[in-house]
N, C-alpha and C positions, 0 to 999 in steps of 0.2 A: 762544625762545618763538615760539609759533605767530604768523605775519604775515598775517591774513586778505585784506591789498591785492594778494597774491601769489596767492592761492587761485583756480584752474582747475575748470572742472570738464571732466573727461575728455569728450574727443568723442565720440559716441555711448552715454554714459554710461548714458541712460535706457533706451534702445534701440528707439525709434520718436521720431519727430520732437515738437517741442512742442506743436503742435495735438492728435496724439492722445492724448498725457499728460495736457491741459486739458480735453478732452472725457471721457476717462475719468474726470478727479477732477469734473465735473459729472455724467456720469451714474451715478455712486457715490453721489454728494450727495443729487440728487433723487430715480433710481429705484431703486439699490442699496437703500441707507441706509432708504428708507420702506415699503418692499415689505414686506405682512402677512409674517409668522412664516412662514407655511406656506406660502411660496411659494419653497420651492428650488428647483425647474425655474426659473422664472425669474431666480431671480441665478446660476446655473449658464449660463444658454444667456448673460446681460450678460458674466458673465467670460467665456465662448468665445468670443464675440464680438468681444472686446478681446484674444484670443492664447490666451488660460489653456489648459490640458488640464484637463478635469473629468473623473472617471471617472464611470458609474451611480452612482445611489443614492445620492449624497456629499451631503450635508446640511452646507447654511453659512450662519448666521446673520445677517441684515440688518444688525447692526451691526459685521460684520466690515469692517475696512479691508486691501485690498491696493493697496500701492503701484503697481506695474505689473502686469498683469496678465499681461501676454506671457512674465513672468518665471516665474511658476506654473506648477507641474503637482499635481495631487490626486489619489489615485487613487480607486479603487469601494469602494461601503461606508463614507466618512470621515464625520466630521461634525467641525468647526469652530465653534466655540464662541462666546457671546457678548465683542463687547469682541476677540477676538484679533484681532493686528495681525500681518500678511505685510508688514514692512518689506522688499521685495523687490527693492531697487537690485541684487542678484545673484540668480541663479535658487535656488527654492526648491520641492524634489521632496519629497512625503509619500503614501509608498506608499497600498499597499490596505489597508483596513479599521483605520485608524488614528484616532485620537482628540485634535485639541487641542481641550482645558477652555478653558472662559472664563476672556478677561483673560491668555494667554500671550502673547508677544510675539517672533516669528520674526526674527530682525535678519539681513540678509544682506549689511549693511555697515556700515562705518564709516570714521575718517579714522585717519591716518597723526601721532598725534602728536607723533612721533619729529623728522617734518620743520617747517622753521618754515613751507613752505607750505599744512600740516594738508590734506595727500592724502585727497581721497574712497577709497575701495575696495571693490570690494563680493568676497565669495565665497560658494559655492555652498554650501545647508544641503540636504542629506538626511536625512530622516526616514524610515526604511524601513517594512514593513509589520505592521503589528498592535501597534504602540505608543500609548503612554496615557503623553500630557504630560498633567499632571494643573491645577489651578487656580493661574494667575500664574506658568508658566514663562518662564524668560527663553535661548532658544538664541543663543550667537555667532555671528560669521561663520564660514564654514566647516568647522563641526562636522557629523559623521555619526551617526545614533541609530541603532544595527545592528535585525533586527526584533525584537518582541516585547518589548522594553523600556519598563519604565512609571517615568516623574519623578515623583517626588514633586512636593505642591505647594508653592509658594513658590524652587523652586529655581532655581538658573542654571548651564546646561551649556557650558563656555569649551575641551571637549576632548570626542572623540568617547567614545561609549558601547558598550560591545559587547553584545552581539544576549542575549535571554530573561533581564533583570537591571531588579531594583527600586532606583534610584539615588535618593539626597536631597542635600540642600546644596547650599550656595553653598562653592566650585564643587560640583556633584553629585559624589557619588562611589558608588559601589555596595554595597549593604548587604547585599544576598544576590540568589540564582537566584529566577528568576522561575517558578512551577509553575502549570500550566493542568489543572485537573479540565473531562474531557470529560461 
């Protein structure tokens, strides 16, 4: 059984020292967090400010939480939804012109149950380009979403996905080709 009196957490874990991890979860709080709707230039330039990659045009909703910021990259064209969470103890890339729905939830780490010292770990979630996580996805750690794949909603992907596929379930699984009318 897990022994929390033994529980570490990795050196440089967060990956910027703890004043800037305190000061970013305060200016999330006060000016992320509160900033009108229509001000995505401004919580684009707060997150690049704090490390993030933001691409143009990426639209991301005031009540989105991201753990670290430095951890992020987003590309051009996204928009990020209400409610979704970038739990991003490991890096977390989401191509060009990509889609997460409100209420998804990006995990890019967890602990090591296995051990009784319950190991943090984080690993790296990609999400490629032109994908549509749809309402209350849940991604694992280190899963890859190839492009043009759309999750259904409600589901949780614990194994990558390969590229132009309509996946559902817990775990997702794929239900058919994905077809774009131009």
């Amino acid at each position: 059984m897990q022994q929390l009196d033994k529980y570490k957490l990795p050196k440089n874990f967060r990956g910027r020292n703890v004043f800037v991890v305190q000061l970013w979860w305060i200016v999330q709080s006060v000016l992320f967090k509160n900033s009108p709707q229509f001000m995505y230039g401004f919580r684009n330039f707060l997150l690049r400010l704090f490390g993030a990659k933001i691409g143009k045009n990426t639209i991301i909703r005031p009540s989105v939480k991201v753990t670290y910021p430095w951890k992020v990259s987003i590309g051009e064209y996204c928009q990020i939804g209400d409610d979704v969470v970038l739990y991003s103890l490991g890096e977390i890339e989401i191509g060009n012109h990509t889609v997460i729905s409100q209420k998804s939830y990006i995990c890019a780490g967890s602990h090591d149950f296995t051990k009784s010292t319950f190991n943090i770990f984080s690993k790296k979630i990609t999400i490629k380009d032109q994908c549509w996580l749809a309402t209350d996805v849940f991604v694992a750690p280190g899963v890859t979403i190839e492009s043009g794949t759309v999750v259904g909603s409600r589901s949780s992907v614990y194994n990558n996905l390969p590229a132009n596929k309509i996946c559902i379930g817990t775990p997702a699984k794929v239900i058919r080709e994905r077809k774009i009318e131009e």
